[in-house]
N, C-alpha and C positions, 0 to 999 in steps of 0.2 A: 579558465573559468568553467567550473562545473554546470552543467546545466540540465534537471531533471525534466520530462516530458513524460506524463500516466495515457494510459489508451485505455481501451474496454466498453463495453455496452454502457449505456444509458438508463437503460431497463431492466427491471431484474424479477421475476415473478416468486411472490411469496414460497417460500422451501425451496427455491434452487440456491446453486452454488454461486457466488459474486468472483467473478475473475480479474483481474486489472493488472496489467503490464508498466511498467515505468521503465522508460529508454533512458539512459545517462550518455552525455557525451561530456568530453573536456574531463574524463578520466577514467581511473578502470575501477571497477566493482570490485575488482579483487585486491586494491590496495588495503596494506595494511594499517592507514592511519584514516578508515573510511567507515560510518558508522552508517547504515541505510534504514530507513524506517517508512513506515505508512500511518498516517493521520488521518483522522475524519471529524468533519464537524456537522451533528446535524442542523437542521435548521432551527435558529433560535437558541442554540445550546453553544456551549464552549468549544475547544479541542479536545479532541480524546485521542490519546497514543492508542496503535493499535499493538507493534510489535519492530520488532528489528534484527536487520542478517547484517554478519560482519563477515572481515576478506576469508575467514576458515568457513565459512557459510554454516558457523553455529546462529541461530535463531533465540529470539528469547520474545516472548508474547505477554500481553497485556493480562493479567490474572480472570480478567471480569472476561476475555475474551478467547481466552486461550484454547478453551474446546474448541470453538470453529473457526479458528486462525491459520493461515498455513502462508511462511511465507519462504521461496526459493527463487533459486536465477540461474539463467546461463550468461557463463561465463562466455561464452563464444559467440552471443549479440550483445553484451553490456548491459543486460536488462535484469531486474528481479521482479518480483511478481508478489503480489497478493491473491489469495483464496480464502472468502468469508462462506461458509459451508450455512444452511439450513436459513436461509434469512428472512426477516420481517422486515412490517414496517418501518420499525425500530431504527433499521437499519439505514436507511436513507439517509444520505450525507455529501458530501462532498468532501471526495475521496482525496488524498496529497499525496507524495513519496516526497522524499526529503532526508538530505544528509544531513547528519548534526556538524553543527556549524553553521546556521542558517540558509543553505541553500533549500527552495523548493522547487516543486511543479507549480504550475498554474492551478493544479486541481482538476477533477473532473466529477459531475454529478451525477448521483448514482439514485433514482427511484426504485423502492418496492413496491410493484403494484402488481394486481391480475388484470 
């Protein structure tokens, strides 16, 4: 059973970079029949895809988000990682990783504030 786990600040102050880690256990990141993505929902709003790494650790991002998207992982902790560059308020959500195939995290909330 795969089981995703996100880490990262809480707090994010207006124009910094949004960092957040997802640990995976119960498989490896770099299989090849493994899709990885990051989700976020702001409050009140639907889901919105952000982007997704697969086992050759090509990337493919969300068009509306793709200038400040960046998403990578090591292979040698099971972890990939999201990097939301330049942020607003906008931006507050509660942040997921998640394999396709319905597994997710728990989620983690992410404020823009000063």
């Amino acid at each position: 059973q795969v089981q995703l786990q996100e880490s990262g600040p809480g707090l994010v102050k207006p124009s910094e970079t949004l960092s957040l880690t997802c640990t995976v256990s119960g498989g490896s990141i770099t299989s090849d029949t493994y899709v990885w993505m990051w989700i976020r929902q702001p409050p009140g709003k639907g889901l919105e895809w952000m982007g997704r790494i697969v086992y050759d650790g090509s990337t493919y991002y969300s068009p509306s988000l793709k200038s400040r998207t960046s998403i990578s992982w090591d292979t040698s902790k099971n972890q990939f990682s999201l990097q939301l560059s330049s942020v607003n308020p906008e931006d507050t959500a509660v942040y997921y990783c998640a394999l396709w195939g319905g597994y997710w995290g728990q989620g983690t909330q992410v404020t823009v504030s000063s």
